[in-house]
N, C-alpha and C positions, 0 to 999 in steps of 0.2 A: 648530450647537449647540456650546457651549462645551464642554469638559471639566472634568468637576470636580476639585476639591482632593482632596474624601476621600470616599468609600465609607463611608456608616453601616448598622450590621446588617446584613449581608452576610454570608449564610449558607455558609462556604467545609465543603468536604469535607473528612472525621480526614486523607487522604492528602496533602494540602498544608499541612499544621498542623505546627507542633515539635513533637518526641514533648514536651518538658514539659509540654505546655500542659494544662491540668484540666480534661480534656473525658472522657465516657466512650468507652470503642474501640469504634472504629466510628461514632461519631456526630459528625454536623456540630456547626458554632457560629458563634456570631454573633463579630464584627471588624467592625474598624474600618480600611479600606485607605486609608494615604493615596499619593495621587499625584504622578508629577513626570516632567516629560517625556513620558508615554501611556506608562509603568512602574509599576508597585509599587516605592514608597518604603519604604512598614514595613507591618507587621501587626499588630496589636495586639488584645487580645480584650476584647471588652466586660464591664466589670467594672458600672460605675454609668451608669447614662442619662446621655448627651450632649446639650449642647443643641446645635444647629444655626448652622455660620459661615459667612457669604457662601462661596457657590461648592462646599459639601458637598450629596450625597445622600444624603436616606435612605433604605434601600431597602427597611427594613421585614420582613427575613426572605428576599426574594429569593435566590435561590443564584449565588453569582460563582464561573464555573470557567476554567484556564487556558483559551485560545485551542484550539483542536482541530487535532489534526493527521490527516489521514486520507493513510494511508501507502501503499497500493495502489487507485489507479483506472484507468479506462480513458476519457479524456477524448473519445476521437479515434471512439468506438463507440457515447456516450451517447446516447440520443432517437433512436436508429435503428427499434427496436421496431414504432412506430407504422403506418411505408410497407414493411415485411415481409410476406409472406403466412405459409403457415404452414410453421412452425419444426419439425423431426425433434426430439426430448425427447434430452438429452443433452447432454455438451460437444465433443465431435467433429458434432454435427448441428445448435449454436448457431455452431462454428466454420464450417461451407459456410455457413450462411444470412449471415453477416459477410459471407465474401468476396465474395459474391456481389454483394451490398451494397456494399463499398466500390468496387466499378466505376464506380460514379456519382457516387461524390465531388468534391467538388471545394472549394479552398480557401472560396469561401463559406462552404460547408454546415459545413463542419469547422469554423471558425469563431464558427458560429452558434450551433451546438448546444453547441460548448466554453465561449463566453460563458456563455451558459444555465448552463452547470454550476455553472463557476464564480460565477458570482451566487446559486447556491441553495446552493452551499457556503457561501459570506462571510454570509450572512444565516443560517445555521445556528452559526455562531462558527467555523469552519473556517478557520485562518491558516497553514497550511502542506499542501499538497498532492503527492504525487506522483503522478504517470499514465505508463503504461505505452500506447505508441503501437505499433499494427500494423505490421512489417516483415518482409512475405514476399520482396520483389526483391531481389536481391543488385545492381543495375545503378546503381542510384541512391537518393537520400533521399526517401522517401514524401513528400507535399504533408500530410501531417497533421501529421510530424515541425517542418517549417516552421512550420506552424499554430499550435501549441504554447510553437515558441520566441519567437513574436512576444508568444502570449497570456502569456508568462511576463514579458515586458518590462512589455506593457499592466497585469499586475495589481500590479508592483511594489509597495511600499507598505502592500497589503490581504494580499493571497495570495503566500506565498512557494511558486511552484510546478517541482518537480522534474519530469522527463523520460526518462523508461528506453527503449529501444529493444528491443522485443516482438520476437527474430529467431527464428525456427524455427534447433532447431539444426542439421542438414545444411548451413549454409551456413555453419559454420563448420569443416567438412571439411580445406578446403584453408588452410591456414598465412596464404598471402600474402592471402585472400580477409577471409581472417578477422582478421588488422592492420589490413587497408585498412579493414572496416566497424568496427574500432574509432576509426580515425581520424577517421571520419566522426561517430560519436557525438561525439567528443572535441570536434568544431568547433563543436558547437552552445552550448557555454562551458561555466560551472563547475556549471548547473545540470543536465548529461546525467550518466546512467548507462547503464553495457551491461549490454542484457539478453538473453537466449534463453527458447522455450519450451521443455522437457527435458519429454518424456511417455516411455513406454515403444513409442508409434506411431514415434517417430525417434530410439533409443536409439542413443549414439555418443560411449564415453567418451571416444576418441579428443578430438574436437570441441569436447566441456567441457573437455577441457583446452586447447584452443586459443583458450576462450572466456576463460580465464583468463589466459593467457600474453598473449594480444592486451590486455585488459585493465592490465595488468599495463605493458607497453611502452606503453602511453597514460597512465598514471597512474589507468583510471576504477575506480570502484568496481561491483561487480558484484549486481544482483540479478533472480533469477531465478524463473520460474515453474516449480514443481518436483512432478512425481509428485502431479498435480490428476489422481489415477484412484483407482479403489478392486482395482487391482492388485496382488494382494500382491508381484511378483515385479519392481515397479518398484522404482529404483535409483538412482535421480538426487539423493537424499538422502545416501546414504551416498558415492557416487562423489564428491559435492563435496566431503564431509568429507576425503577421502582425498586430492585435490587440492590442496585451502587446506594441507591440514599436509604436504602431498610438496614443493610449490614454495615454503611461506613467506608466500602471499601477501600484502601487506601492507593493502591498500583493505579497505574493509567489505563484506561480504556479506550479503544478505538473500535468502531463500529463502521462496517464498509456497504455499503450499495447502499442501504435504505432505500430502494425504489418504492416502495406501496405506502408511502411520505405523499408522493406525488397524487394517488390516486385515491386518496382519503379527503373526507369535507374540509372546509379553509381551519375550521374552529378546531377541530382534532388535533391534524394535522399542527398548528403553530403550539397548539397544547404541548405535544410532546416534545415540540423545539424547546420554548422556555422553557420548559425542566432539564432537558440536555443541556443549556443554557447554563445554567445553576450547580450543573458538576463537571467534574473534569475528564470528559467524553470528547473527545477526536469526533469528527465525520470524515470517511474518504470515500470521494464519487469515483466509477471508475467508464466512463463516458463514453471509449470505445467501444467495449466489450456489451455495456448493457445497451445501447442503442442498437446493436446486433439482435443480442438474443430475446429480447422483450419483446413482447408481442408478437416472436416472430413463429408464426404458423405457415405450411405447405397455401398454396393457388390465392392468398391475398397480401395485398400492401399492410402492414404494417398502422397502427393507429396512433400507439403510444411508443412514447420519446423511452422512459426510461430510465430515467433520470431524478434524484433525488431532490429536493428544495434547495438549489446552492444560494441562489440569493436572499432565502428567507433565513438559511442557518448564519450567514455571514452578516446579518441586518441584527444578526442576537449576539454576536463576536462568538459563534460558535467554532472553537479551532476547526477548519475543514483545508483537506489536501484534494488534489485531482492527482489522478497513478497512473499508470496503465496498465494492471491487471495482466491478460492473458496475450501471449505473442504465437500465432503459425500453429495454433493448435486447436480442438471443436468449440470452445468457445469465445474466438477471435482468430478469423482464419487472416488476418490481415496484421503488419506490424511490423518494426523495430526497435 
């Protein structure tokens, strides 16, 4: 199929519009995009009916939106769901039924199923991806991590896909253990990131700090999986805050779930937003997945939502994204 010249009627959204433009707030309008190279040349809003030039579309009112980025996945865990028996309700009881699970992996399978995603992402407008890959061994690099970096070569072009390293943090205990497994992120190129899971099950400021210091002597940038409980007396939010501004650190951070935000007193709680506030910290909510597995125990309804402070973080222009996290697997058996 050729590409066209220009885009007619093409319904874009008020938030990719110039504030000038004479549209009312909040509402779409019609443009005119013309192309050049597989870019937007200009924008232009439709004033008087156009008539149509070799190589323009008209789309008639269709809605044209950027390219999608879906900012936390789990590639390396998708379409597992199916050959599961049954799943304990929770996220420590989606986590045993994974591990259990990844014993049978094998680069195939990881593969196969990552393909999969990735095709049902590109066919959803999906142009930029990041997935967060299972790293429980400290011995070596998981066969997913490889997986990953091949599928990130293969999709060049369509999917620009990032690669975080999922590490429980106890294994970043020890100083030298914990350089060497940044090192090892590091080798995978410019598309890795380090990352740990930080719950309150293996709380060790210690360790976050060594998550960052390793980070830090690699160049990566760090994001992390953070206080995904509805504990109020988890910590992994505010310890980072205290880290990134004690050592300076320089790379980006992004910190994902923050649910035990939600179930902290108002004063705490916005405490640690302002100082997230003050550095340069991401938030990503991951909305489907944690309204699942929170709260969620055997013989009662469900109390708590699960969900992190989005309109408190966005009230401090704290960068925040919404993902979707996990697709057909124990924690989100729902998805695409």
């Amino acid at each position: 199929m050729t590409a066209p010249a220009r885009l007619l009627n093409a319904r874009l959204p008020r938030w990719v519009l110039p504030q000038a433009w004479p549209v009312k707030s909040g509402e779409p309008a019609l443009a005119t995009l013309t192309l050049a190279g597989g870019r937007v040349a200009s924008v232009q809003p439709i004033g008087v009916p156009e008539s149509l030039r070799p190589g323009d579309w008209d789309l008639g009112g269709a809605p044209v939106l950027p390219g999608l980025v879906d900012a936390h996945t789990h590639l390396d865990k998708t379409f597992t769901l199916p050959r599961m028996g049954p799943v304990q309700p929770g996220l420590l009881g989606a986590i045993d039924a994974m591990m259990t699970d990844r014993l049978g992996w094998t680069p195939d399978d990881v593969y196969a199923r990552g393909s999969r995603a990735l095709g049902w992402a590109y066919q959803a407008g999906c142009v930029h991806v990041r997935s967060h890959v299972d790293w429980w061994d400290p011995t070596g690099v998981p066969l997913a991590w490889e997986v990953l970096s091949a599928l990130s070569k293969e999709w060049q072009g369509r999917i620009h896909l990032e690669q975080v390293s999922l590490i429980k943090l106890p294994l970043f205990q020890e100083v030298a253990q914990a350089h060497r497994l940044a090192r090892q992120v590091r080798a995978a190129g410019p598309q890795a990131r380090l990352g740990a899971f930080v719950h309150s099950s293996n709380w060790d400021e210690q360790a976050l700090r060594n998550v960052f210091a390793a980070a830090a002597e690699a160049g990566l940038d760090v994001d992390l999986h953070v206080d995904e409980e509805l504990n109020p007396h988890a910590r992994g939010l505010a310890a980072t805050v205290r880290i990134v501004r004690d050592t300076h650190f320089s790379g980006r951070v992004v910190c994902g779930h923050t649910c035990s935000l939600a179930m902290q007193p108002d004063t705490e709680a916005f405490a640690t937003l302002d100082a997230v506030a003050q550095l340069p910290i991401t938030l990503v909510s991951l909305p489907i997945t944690n309204l699942l597995l929170q709260d969620a125990v055997t013989g009662r309804t469900p109390r708590q939502r699960g969900l992190t402070l989005l309109k408190e973080a966005r009230s401090r222009g704290i960068p925040l994204l919404v993902a979707s996290d996990n697709v057909q697997d124990p924690f989100c058996r729902v998805g695409s």
